[in-house]
KELO-757318 format. One record per residue (C-alpha): residue in three letters; x, y, z. Coordinates in steps of 0.2 Angstrom, whole numbers, plus 2048, in hexadecimal, padded with zeros to 3 digits. Layout:
ALAXYZ
...
REM end
This chain:
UNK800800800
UNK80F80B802
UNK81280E7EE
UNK7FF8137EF
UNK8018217FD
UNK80A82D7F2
UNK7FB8317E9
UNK7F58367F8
UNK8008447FA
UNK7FB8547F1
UNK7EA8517FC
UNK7F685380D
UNK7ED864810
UNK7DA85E80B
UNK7DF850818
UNK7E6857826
UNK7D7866825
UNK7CA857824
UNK7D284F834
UNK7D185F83D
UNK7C0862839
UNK7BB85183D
UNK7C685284E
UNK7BB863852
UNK7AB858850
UNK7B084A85A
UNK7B485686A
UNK7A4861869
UNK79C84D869
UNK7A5846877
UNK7A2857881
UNK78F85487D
UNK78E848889
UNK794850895
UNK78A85F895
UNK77A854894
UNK77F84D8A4
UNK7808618AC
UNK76F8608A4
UNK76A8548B1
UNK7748558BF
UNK77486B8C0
UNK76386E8B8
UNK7578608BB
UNK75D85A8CC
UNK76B8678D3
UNK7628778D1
UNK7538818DA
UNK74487B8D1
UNK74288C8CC
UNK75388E8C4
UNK75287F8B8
UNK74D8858AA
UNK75B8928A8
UNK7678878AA
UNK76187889F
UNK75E886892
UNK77188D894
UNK77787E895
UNK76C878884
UNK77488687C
UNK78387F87D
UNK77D86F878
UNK777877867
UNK78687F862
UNK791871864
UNK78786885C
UNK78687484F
UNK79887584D
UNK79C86384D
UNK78C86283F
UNK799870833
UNK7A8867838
UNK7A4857832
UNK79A85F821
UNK7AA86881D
UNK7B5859822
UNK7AB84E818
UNK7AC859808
UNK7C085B809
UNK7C084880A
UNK7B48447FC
UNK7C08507F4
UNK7D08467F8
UNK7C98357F5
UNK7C483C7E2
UNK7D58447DE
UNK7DC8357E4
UNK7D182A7DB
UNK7D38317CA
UNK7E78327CD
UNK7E681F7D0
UNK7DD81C7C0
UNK7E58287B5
UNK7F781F7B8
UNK7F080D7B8
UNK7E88127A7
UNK7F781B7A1
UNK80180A7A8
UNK7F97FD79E
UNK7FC80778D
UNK80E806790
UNK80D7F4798
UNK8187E778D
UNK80D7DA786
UNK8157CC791
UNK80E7D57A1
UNK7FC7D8798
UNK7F97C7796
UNK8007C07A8
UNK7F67CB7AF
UNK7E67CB7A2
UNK7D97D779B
UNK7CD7D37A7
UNK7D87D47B5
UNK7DB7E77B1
UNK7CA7E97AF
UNK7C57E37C0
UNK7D57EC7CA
UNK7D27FF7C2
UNK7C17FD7C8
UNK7BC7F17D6
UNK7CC7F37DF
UNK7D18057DB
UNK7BE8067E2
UNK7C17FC7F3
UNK7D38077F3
UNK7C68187F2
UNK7BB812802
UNK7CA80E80D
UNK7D181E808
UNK7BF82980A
UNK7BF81D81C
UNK7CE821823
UNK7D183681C
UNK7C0839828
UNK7C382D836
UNK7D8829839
UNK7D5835847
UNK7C483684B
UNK7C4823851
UNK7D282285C
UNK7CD835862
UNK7BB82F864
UNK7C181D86D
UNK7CD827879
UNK7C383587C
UNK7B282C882
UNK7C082188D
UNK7C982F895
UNK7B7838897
UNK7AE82789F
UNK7BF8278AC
UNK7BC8398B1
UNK7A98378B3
UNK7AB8288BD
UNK7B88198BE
UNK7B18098C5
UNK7A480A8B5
UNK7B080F8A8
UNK7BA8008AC
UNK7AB7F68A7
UNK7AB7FB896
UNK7C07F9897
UNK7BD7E789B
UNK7B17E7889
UNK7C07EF87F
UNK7CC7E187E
UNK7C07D4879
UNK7B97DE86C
UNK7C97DE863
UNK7CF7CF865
UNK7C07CA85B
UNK7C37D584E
UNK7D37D084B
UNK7CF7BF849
UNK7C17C383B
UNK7CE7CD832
UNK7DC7BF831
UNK7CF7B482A
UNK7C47C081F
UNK7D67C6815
UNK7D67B480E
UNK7C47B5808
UNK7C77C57FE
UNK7D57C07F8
UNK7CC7B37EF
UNK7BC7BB7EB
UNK7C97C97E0
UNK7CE7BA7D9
UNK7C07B47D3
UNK7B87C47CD
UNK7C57C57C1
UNK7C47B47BE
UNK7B17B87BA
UNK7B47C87B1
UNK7C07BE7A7
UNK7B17B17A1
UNK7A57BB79D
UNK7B07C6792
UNK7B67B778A
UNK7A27B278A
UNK79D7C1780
UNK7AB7C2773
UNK7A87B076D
UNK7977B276F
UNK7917AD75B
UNK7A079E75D
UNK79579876F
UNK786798765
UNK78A791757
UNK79078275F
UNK78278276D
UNK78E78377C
UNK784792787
UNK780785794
UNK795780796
UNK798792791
UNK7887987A1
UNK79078A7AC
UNK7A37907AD
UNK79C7A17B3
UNK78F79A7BF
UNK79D7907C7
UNK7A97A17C9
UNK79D7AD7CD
UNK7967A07DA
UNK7A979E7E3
UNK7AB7B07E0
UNK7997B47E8
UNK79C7A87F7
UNK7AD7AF7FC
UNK7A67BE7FA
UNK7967BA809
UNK7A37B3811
UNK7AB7C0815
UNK79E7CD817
UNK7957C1821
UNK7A57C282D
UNK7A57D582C
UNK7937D6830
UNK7957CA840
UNK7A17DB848
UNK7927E784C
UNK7877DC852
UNK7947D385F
UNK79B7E4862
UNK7897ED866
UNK7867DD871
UNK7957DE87D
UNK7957F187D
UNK7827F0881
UNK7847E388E
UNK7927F0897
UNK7837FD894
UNK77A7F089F
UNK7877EF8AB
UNK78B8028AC
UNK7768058B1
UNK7767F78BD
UNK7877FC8C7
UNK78180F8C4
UNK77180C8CB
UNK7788028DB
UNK78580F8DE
UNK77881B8DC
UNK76D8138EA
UNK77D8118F7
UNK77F8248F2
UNK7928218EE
UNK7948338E7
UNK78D82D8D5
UNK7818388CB
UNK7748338C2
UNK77B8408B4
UNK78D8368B4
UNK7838258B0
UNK77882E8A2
UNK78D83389C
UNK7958258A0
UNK78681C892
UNK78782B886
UNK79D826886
UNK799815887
UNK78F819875
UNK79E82386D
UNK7AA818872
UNK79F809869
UNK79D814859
UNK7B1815859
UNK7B380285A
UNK7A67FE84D
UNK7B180D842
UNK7BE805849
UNK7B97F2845
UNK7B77F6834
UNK7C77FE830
UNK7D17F1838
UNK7C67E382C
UNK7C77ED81C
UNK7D87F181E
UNK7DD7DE81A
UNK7D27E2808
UNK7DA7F2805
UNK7EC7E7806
UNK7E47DC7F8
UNK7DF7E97ED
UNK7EF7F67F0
UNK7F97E77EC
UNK7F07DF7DD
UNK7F07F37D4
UNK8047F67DC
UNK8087E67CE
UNK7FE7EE7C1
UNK80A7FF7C4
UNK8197F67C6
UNK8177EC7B7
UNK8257EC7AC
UNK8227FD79D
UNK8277FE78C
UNK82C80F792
UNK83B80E788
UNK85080F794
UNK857815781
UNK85082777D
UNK84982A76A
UNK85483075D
UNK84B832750
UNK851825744
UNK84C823732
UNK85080F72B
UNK85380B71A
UNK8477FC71C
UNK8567EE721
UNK8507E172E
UNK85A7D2732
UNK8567C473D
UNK8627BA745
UNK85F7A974C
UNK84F7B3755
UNK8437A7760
UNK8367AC76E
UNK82B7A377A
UNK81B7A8783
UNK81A7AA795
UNK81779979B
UNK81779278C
UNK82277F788
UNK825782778
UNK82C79276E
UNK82079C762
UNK82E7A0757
UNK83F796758
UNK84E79974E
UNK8487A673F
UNK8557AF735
UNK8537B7728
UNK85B7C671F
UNK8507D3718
UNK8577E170B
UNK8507F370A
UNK8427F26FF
UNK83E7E06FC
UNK82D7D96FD
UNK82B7CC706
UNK81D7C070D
UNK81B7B371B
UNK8107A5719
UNK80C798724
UNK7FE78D72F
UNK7F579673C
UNK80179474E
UNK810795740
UNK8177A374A
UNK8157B173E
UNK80A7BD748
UNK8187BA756
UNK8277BE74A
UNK81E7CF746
UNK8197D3759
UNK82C7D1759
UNK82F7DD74A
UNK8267EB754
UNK82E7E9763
UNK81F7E376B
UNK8287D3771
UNK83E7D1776
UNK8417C076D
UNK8497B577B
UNK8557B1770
UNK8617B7761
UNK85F7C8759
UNK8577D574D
UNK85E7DF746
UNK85A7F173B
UNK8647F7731
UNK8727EC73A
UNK8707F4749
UNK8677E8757
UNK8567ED75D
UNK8587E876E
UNK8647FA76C
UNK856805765
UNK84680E76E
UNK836806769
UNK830815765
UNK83E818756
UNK83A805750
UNK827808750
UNK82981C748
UNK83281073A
UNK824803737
UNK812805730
UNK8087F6734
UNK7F77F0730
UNK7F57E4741
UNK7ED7D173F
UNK7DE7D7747
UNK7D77E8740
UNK7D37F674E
UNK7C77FF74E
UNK7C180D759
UNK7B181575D
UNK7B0827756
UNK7B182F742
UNK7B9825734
UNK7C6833733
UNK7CB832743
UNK7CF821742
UNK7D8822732
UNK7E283173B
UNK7E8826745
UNK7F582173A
UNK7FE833736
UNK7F184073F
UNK7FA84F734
UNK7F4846725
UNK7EC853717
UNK7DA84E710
UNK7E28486FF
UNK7ED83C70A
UNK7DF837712
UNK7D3833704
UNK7E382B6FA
UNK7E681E706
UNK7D581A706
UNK7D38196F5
UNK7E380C6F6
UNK7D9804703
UNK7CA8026F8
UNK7BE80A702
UNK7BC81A6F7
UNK7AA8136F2
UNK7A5812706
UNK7AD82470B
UNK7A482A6FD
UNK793824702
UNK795827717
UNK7A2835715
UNK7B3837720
UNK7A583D730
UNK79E82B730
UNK79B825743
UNK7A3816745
UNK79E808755
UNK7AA803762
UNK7B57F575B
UNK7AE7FB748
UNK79D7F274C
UNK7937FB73D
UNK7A37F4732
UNK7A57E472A
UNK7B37DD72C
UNK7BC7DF719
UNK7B87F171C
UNK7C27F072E
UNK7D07E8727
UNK7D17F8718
UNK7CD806725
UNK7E07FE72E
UNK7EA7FC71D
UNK7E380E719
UNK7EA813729
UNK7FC80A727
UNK7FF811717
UNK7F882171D
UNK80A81F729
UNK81782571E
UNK827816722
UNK83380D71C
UNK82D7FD71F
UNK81A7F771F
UNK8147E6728
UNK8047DD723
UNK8007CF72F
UNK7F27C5727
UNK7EB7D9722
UNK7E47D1711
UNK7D67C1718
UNK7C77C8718
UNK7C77D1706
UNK7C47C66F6
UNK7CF7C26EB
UNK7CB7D26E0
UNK7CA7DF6EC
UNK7DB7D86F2
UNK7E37DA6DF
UNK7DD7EA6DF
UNK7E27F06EF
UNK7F57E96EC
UNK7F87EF6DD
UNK7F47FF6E3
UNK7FE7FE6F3
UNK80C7F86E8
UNK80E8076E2
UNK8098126F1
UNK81880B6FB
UNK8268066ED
UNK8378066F4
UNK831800703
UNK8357F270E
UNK8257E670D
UNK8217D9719
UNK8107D0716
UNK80B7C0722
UNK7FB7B671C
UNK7F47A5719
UNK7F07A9707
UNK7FC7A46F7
UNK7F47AF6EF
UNK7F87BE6F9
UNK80C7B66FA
UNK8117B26EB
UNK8157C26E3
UNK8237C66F0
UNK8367C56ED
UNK8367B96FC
UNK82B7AE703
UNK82E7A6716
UNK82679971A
UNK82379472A
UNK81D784735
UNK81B78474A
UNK82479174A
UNK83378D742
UNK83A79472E
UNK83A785723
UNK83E78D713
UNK83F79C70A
UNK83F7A26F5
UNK8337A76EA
UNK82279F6E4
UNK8277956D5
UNK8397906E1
UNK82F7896F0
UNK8217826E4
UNK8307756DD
UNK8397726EF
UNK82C7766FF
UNK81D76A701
UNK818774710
UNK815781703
UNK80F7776F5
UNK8027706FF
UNK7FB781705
UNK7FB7866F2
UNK7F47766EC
UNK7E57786FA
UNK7E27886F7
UNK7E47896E4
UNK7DD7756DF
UNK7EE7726DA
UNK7EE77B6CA
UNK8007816C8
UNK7FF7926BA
REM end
């Protein structure tokens, strides 16, 4: 919780104002009490009968304006620490937003979509109401606690130490509920993420459910996570709930105690007033509100350990926030690879292993293989997205492990295997890809994109859906090749950026780009011949591993990897 506090501190003023309003509040309370008791002792029973009403009104009076004051103190208090638990609030969730966009793709998938989901919310939520808890009451409690005590002692000590008999065996319990509630959230965060995770997953393969009518396994892996989730969860707050009720009962049965010695006393005429029992009860219920506070700070705090630590890994997950400063490098399109493998987190077997490959300014090349070939992985590797674990890459000759991200990425244009699309114009998502671009450049790369006939018809203003909903997904895949060749570089990447167009649309569209981005370093990964066999160099690829290399009519002759993705995809007619 200690990385956390920090964002606490340009609130240090907010907080210690709110404490002292709220320590103002809880001494005009505990004196209450005690000028109630004046009340009874000096104006009902201590006074000439006709001398009562002066003084219970004078006394009254006084009553009114503490209570008045402690009424402002806690309004004002409370709004400097709504203040504070906002500002710290959207501090928290600015930085963890800002974090994951510069996580590294081998801390976003340990930790999981989902997994981010539920910590910026739930626990940056559970973090707010410990914060909003403890800002109004780190002193009032103990204030409150300490103050009834030492008030009940100087009213009377053989009662007070009836309620400090209570004390002890009230908190003994309450630590005992706290050692084993911290388990039982601990699992119940768990399994909300765990359940957030499922029902993502749910919703996104929805059609691929139906279509195979599996929404009763698909409803039954939820049910069985949201029921552990839900139990932990009743658990927990089950224990928390026993706290008051055992608290109110000990504390009442000292309120028991403290009437039935008072009112012996009072009868053997020790010296007792009635007044002092009315205040030693009036203490006894401060001091029961300030455990009950208390209580539930001490259980909450083992939650707010689980929270503060679940979002402290999220913000000390490893950045892309590049050690090697940008430079501003231009390539000349050169890429070498040298004996470059990688392997997933917890995975047994690697997803690329021993590529290289030599790749000269300006050649076109294409990758072709199964799918789980390795291809997708060898361009995540290109754009710096993943370190191989082992052997190099090299652009220009110079190793990429030596140059900023940012340099490698300002060098490549790429149309990603699965096409992005965000909510907002058509424009703005096509000025993603250079957001200085004219409106000529705009409508020429659409025009290369084939999608001139659709602009024309819904206009550059067109709204598009989240995720591009209102687009099929041909159109998707257009709208982010328009966008990388909108990106003015010296190399272009293509992974898989050609499957959903027919075979027409596709002629078109790379004849076109052929000559939008000659001279440039192209790299195109697909499953189709079709789309590969017009490259200087074709790699073909098999679980992961490069199995041979040349053009179409060479590996035709000598690869029957390759021949046999032509022959299925073609009938085997050779032209």
């Amino acid at each position: 919780m200690r990385n956390l506090l920090h964002y606490l501190s340009p609130h240090r003023w907010r907080i210690l104002a709110a404490t002292l309003l709220m320590a103002v509040s809880a001494v005009c309370e505990l004196l209450l009490p005690n000028l109630m008791s004046q009340v009874l002792d000096k104006g009902l029973y201590g006074a000439a009968e006709a001398d009562t009403l002066p003084v219970i009104l004078a006394l009254g009076w006084r009553m009114l304006v503490l209570a008045l004051v402690s009424l402002a103190a806690v309004l004002l208090g409370y709004r400097l620490v709504f203040q504070v638990t906002s500002g710290f609030t959207r501090s928290l969730r600015s930085d963890l937003f800002a974090k994951v966009h510069t996580m590294t793709f081998e801390e976003l998938g340990r930790i999981g979509v989902s997994n981010l989901v539920t910590r910026s919310t739930h626990d940056v939520g559970n973090l707010n109401w410990i914060v909003s808890m403890f800002c109004g009451s780190a002193l009032i409690i103990p204030l409150m606690f300490l103050g009834g005590v030492v008030m009940c002692l100087r009213k009377d000590t053989g009662l007070s130490l009836i309620i400090l008999v209570m004390v002890p065996l009230v908190f003994g319990g309450v630590l005992l509920l706290s050692r084993k509630i911290t388990g039982l959230w601990e699992l119940s965060d768990d399994y909300c993420d765990k359940q957030n995770a499922l029902v993502r997953e749910r919703i996104r393969g929805i059609r691929v459910i139906r279509a195979f009518d599996r929404e009763q396994s698909a409803h039954e892996g939820i049910t069985r996570a949201t029921r552990i989730m839900a139990d932990n969860i009743i658990r927990a707050n089950v224990s928390m709930s026993l706290i008051d009720p055992a608290i109110t009962l000990l504390l009442n049965t000292a309120a028991l105690l403290v009437v039935y010695v008072g009112g012996v006393r009072l009868e053997r005429g020790s010296g007792l007033t009635a007044g002092d029992v009315f205040a030693v009860l009036q203490y006894l219920a401060i001091i029961l509100s300030a455990l009950v506070s208390a209580s539930f700070s001490i259980v909450m705090l083992p939650h707010a350990r689980v929270a503060a630590r679940r979002l402290d890994q999220v913000l000390q997950a490893e950045s892309t926030a590049d050690a090697i400063p940008f430079e501003g490098l231009r390539f000349s399109g050169g890429i070498t690879l040298e004996d470059v493998s990688f392997c997933y987190p917890g995975s047994e077997q690697p997803a690329v292993s021993h590529v290289s490959v030599q790749i000269r300014p300006g050649d076109k090349i294409s990758i072709i293989g199964g799918t789980g070939a390795g291809k997708s992985t060898l361009a995540a590797m290109l754009l710096a997205y993943y370190t191989p674990t082992q052997g190099r890459i090299l652009f220009d000759g110079r190793d990429a492990k030596t140059i900023s991200r940012k340099d490698v990425r300002a060098n490549i244009s790429a149309a990603p295997q699965k096409s992005q699309v965000y909510s907002g114009t058509l424009e703005r998502n096509l000025r993603m890809g250079r957001p200085d671009a004219t409106q000529a450049e705009l409508l020429q790369a659409l025009d290369i994109a084939q999608l001139s006939e659709f602009v024309d018809e819904h206009g550059l203003d067109y709204k598009l859906e989240q995720s591009g909903a209102n687009l099929s997904g041909g159109q998707k895949q257009r709208l982010a090749i328009a966008r990388a060749i909108l990106k003015q570089a010296p190399i272009y990447l293509f992974d898989d950026s050609f499957s959903a167009l027919d075979f027409l649309t596709e002629a078109k569209l790379r004849n076109l780009l052929g000559e939008k981005i000659a001279g440039c370093t192209q790299i195109v990964i697909t499953q189709r011949v079709v789309s590969a066999m017009r490259a200087d160099c074709i790699l073909v690829m098999d679980r992961g591993r490069l199995i041979d290399a040349g053009r179409h009519e060479e590996l035709l002759a000598r690869c029957p990897l390759y021949r046999e993705i032509y022959d299925s995809q073609t009938g085997g007619v050779h032209g």
